[in-house]
N, C-alpha and C positions, 0 to 999 in steps of 0.2 A: 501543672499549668497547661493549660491547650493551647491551640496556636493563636497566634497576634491575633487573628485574622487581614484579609487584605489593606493595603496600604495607596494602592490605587487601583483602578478598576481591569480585570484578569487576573491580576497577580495569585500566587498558587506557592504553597509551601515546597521546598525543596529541599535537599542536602546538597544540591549540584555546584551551588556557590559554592558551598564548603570545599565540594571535592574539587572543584575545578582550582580553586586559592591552592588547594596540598600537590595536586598535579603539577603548580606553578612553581610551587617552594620545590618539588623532591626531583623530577624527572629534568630530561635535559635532551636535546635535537642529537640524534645518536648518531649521524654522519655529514660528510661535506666539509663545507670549508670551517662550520659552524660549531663541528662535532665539541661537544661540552657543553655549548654555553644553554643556559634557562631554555627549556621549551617554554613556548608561549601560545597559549589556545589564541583560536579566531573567535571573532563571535558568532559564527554560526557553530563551530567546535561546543561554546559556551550555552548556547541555545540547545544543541542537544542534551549536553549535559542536563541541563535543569530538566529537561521534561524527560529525561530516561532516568532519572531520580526523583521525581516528583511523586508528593507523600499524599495520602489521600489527610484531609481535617481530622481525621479520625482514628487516626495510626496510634498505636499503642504499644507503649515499651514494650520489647522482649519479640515483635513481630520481625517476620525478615520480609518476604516475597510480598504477604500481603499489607504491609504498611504504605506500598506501592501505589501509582496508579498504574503503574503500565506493568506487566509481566514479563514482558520483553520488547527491543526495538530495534527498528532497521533505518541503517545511515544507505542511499544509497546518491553514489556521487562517481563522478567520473575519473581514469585513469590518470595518477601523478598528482590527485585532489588533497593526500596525504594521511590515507584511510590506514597505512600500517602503523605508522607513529601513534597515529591519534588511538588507534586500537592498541596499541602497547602501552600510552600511557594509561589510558580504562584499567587496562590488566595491574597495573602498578598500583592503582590506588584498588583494586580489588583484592588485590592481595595482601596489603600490609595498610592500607587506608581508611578512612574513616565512610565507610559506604553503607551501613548500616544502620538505622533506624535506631537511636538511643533513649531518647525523650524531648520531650519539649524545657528549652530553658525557660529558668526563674531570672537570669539575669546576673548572676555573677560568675559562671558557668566558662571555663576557657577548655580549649584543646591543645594542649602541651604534647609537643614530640617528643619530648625528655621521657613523657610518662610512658610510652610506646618503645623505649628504646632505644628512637633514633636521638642522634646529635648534632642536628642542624641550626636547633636553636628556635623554630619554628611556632609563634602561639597564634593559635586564633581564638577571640574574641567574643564568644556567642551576647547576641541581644534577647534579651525579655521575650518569649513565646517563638524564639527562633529553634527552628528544630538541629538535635545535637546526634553528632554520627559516632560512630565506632567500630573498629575494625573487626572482621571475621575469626575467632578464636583457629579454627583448622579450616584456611580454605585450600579448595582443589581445584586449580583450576585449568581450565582446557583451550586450547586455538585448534580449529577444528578445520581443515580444508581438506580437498578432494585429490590431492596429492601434498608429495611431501615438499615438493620445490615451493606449491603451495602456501602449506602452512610456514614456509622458509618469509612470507613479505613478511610477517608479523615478527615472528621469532628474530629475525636478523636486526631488525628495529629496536625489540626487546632488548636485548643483551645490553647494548653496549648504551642503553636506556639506564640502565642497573647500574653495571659498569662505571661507564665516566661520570655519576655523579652523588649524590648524597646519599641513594640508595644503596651504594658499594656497602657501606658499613652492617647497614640494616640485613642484606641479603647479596652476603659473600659468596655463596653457592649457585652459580651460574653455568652449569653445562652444558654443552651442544646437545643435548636431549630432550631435558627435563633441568630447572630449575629449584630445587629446595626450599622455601619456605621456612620462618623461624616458628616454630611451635610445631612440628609436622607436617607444612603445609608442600602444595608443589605444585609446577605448571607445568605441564606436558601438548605437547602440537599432536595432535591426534589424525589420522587418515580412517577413511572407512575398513581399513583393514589390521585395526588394532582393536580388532572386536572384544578383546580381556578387560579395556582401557576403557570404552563407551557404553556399557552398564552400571560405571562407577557414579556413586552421589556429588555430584558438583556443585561447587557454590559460583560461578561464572564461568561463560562460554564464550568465547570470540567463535565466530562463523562466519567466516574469512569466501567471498566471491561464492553465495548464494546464488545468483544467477546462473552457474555451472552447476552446481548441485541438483541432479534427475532422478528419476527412479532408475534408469538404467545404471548409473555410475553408482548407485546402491550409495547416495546421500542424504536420500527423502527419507530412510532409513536410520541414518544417522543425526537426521535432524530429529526426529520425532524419539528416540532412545534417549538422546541429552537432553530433551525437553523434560523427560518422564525422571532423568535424575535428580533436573535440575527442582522438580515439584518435591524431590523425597526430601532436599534439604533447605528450602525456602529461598534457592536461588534464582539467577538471571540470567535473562544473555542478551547479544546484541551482535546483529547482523549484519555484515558490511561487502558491500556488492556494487558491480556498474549497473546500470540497465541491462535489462536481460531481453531474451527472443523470449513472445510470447507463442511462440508453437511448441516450446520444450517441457512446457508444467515446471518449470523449477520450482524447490525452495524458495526462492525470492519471488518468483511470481504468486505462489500460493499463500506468503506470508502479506503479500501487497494486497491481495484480491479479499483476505480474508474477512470475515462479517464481524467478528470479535470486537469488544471495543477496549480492551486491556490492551493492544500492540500501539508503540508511538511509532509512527513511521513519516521520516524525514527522508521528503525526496526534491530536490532542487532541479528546475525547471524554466526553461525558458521562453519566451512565446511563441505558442505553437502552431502559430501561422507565419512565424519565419521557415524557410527551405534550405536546410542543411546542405544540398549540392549550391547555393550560389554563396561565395566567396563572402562575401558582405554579410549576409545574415551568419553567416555560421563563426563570421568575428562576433557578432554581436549575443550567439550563441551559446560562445565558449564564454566572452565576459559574463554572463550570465552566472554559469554552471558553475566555473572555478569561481565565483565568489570574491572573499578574503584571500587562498590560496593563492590567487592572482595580481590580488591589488600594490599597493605600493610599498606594504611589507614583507608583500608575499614571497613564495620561491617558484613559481610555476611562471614558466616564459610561454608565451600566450605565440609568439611568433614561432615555437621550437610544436608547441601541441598543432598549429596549423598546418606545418610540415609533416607531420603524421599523420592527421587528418585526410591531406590533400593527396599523398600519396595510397593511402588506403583506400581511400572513394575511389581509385582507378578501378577496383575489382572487388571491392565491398563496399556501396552507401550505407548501407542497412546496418552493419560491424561496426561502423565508423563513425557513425550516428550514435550509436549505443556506447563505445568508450571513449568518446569524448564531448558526445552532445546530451548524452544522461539521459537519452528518449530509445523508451520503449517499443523498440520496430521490429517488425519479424519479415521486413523486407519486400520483395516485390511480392506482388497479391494482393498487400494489405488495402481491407474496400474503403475503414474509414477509422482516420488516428485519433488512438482515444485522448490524448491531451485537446484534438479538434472538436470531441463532443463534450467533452468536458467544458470547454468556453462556454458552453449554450446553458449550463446549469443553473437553474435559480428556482428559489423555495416560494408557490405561491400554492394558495388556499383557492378551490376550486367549489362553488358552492351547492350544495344541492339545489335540484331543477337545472342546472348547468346544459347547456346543449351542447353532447358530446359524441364523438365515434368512437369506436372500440375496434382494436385488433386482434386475434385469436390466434394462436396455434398449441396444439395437441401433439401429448407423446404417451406412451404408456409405461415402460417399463424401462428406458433408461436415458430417452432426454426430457427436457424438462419443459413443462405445460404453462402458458401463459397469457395473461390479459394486460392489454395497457388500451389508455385510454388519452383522444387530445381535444382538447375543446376547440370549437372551428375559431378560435383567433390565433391557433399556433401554441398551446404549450401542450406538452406531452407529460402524459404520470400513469406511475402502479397504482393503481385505486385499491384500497384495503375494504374488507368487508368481514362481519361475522362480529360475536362479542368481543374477541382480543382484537377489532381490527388488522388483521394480518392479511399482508400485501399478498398481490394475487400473481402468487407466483405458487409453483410447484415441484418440488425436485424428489424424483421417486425415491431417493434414500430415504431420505426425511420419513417416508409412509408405507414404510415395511416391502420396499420396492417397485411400487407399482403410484398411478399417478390416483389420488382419491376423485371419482369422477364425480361422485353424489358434491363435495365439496365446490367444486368448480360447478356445478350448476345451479347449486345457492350462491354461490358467490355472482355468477352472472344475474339472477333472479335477483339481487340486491341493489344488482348498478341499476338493471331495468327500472327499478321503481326509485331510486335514488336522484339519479339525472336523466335527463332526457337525451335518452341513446336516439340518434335519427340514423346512423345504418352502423354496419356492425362485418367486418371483414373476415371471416374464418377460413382456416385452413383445416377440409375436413378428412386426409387419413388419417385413421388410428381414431375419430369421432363422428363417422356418418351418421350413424343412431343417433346421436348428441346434437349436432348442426344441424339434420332434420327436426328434431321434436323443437328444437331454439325457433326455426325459423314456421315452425306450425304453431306456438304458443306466442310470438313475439312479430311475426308478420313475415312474409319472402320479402319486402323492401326493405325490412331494418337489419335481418340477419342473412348476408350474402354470401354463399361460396366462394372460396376465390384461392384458387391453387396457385401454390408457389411455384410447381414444377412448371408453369406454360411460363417459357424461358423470355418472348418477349415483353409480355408483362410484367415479371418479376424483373427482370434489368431497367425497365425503364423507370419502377417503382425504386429499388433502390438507387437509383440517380438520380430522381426528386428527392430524397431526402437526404442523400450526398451532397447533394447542393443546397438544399436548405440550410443544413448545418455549416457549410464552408464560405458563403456568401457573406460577404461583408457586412450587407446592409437588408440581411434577415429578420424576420420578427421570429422565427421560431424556438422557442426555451424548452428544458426538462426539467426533469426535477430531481435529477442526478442520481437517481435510484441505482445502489452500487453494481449489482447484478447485473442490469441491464450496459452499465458502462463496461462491463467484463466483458459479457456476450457480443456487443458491438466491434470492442479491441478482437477480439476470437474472429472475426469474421474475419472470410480471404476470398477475392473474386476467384469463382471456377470460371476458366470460357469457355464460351459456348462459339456457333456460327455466326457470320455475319457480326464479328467482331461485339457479340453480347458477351454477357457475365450472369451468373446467377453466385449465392452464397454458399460456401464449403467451411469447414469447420478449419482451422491451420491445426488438428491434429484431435486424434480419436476422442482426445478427452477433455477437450475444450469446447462446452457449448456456444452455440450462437442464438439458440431457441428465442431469447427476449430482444434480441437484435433484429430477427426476422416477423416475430410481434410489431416491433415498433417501425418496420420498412410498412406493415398493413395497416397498422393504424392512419400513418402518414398518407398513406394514398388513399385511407376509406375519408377520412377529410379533406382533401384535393377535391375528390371526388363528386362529396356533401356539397361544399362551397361551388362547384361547377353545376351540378343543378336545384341551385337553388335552397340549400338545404341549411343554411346558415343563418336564414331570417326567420324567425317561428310566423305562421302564416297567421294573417288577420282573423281578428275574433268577427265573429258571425252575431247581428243581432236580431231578433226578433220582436217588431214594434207593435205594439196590438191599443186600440182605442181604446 
């Protein structure tokens, strides 16, 4: 039998009810005043559940990983939000719970603990075309942090998870190491220096404050080896981190940024035109971020985080911002925050014959080459060209290392007769040949030079469009092209004299390429609109007796 189908409009098959009801029946709040009694998810706990078990319509008995929609996912939320519990009890029903893909119910269908083992007493109920889980015959499973004090938030959670309640009976073997599992199974807290340990086939991973995780602490390493295990046996994992510094490449930034559309990632967010240094917004901040953690169930004292807060902002906003306002800062320098470009997003259709500007910049062999394009009413986009439509971006990996130039000049040759380009802003090192023959086949009015490095011009161009975007009462939209919201975040003002700025990258390996594209587009239409260039000019008639 296949699934129900929907039952009102979104809805999406899951196992995440299931597991979330067994997390409710088995595990239990493993310290405080509370220690024993029922753990109880929130419902943003319960929202991630469903979509980090969420089945694609099509799943078919006997699948593990790919019954999935998501391959793997990242919570990431702020310090004291309750990321270790809630990752202890993940691991709890991974280990002995029903997290796997079984079949779809006929309708008479229950899931009995008795049958499993345990003796709680515990049945649930399956409905007609609701999908049915079951547990992992041998899992192995891993908490994965960058130190061992580290993997200690989770592990310490764990135990006494086990421990004080139903699961005592089911999984008596509980060591300060490694945990034992019934049929051969085991959970071990792994560091990057149990290298015997992180080649093994895993069937779940906890990856415990990704944000911390670099290439230099040799984690990015560690993330991409469990990933590779976790492929060999149809498993998962799931990420859990504060906001991180976007100058460090972590894990968590790499996994945030990524293109894929198999990761779920839940990141909670507050409006990002409140100002973390004034008192009032950064209350309204924190109710935000803590959520349910905070509310009137909750256990997180909202007056006890401000005090922390407030004392850190003496000598880190940027730190303090990040584990407790769950925003992405890499601190002073930053030209423009990407939660602030992000506002301006919105998906519209631009239509051929469209009168548009274009902004250009060229790389060749290791940053990345790019066209964006804004129509003179204020919205900006990656215009796609060629049979696949493929966005007109370019990243020399992708092209055997070097940037394909014949490509990017059909792709310009596309826009030109596509819409009606009126000037066109290029930055030409690395493409003098190329911006010359552009602006001999295409006109010197429509295809302008225009260097980044003349440091008064490039500061006042990215301060137009700094303000465009931060303005309240702007008309300016994107159209949230993900790459370009990277590059933007990656930008950091360098200074210059006379109290200017131009763009620098916030670290070797974080482009800004499509940020410094879309600073040229902006000003080649300021520009347009300033003389005149906005109106298509009067048709000419010739009247003859």
């Amino acid at each position: 039998m296949p699934w129900r189908g929907a039952e009102y409009p979104g809805e999406f098959p899951s196992l995440g009810w299931l597991v979330g009801e067994w997390i409710e029946q088995h595990c239990v709040i493993p310290d405080g005043d509370r220690a024993g009694e029922a753990y109880r998810l929130t419902n943003e706990m319960q929202v991630f559940l469903v979509h980090h078990y969420r089945l694609k319509v099509e799943a078919r008995p006997g699948q593990r990983a790919p019954a999935f929609a998501h391959r793997r996912s990242q919570l990431v939320r702020p310090q004291k939000w309750g990321k270790g519990p809630f990752s202890a009890s993940l691991i709890c029903a991974e280990a002995v719970g029903p997290v796997l893909f079984d079949d779809w119910a006929e309708g008479s269908e229950v899931y009995d603990c008795a049958d499993h083992g345990c003796g709680c007493g515990w049945v649930y109920e399956y409905e007609p075309g609701e999908p049915m889980g079951r547990a992992w015959p041998t899992p192995l499973i891993q908490i994965a942090a960058n130190s061992e004090d580290q993997t200690a938030n989770v592990y310490a959670a764990l135990q006494p998870m086990i421990e004080l309640g139903p699961l005592a009976d089911l999984i008596p073997d509980t060591g300060d190491t490694r945990i034992n599992l019934p049929g051969g199974g085991r959970i071990d807290p792994v560091t990057s220096r149990a290298r015997t340990r992180l080649g093994q086939r895993v069937t779940f991973v906890v990856q415990d404050e990704t944000g911390l995780w670099t290439v230099a602490s040799g984690m990015v390493a560690v993330a991409e080896t469990q990933r590779r295990g976790l492929a060999g046996m149809g498993g998962r994992s799931v990420e859990t981190t504060n906001a991180w510094d976007p100058s460090e490449d972590s894990v968590a930034q790499r996994t945030a940024e990524s293109r894929v559309r198999d990761i779920y990632r839940d990141h909670r967010l507050a409006d990002p035109h409140l100002k973390y240094k004034l008192k009032a917004d950064r209350r309204k901040i924190h109710r935000a971020v803590y959520g349910d953690s905070a509310g009137r169930k909750g256990w997180v004292d909202l007056d006890a985080i401000e005090g922390e807060a407030a004392e850190l902002i003496e000598k880190d906003l940027a730190q303090a911002e990040r584990f407790f306002g769950n925003r992405v800062t890499a601190g002073t320098g930053t030209w423009l925050e990407r939660p602030l470009w992000d506002t301006r997003a919105e998906v519209r259709e631009v239509p051929d014959g469209a009168r548009i500007v274009l902004g250009f910049d060229g790389s060749d062999i290791d940053d990345w080459t790019g066209i964006r394009a804004e129509t003179l009413d204020g919205y900006q986009f990656t215009p796609t060209f060629g049979p696949d439509q493929l966005p007109t971006i370019w990243d020399p990996a992708d092209y055997g290392g070097q940037v394909p130039r014949l490509d990017v000049d059909a792709a310009l040759d596309e826009l030109m007769k596509r819409y009606t380009v009126v000037r066109m802003y290029a930055d030409p090192p690395y493409w003098e040949t190329e911006v010359d023959t552009w602006a001999d086949r295409y006109g010197e009015k429509r295809v302008v030079r225009w260097y980044v490095w003349r440091v008064a011009q490039m500061h006042a161009a990215c301060e137009r469009l700094l303000t465009d975007v931060t303005k309240k009462d702007s008309t300016f939209r994107h159209d949230g092209c993900e790459t370009t919201g990277s590059h933007v975040a990656n930008a950091r003002k360098a200074a210059r004299p006379s109290g200017r700025y131009i763009l620098r990258k916030a670290s070797v390996h974080q482009k800004i390429d499509l940020g410094v594209v879309s600073v040229l587009a902006h000003e080649a239409a300021g520009d347009a609109i300033k003389a005149g260039e906005a109106t298509p000019p009067p048709t000419s008639y010739v009247y003859t007796a």
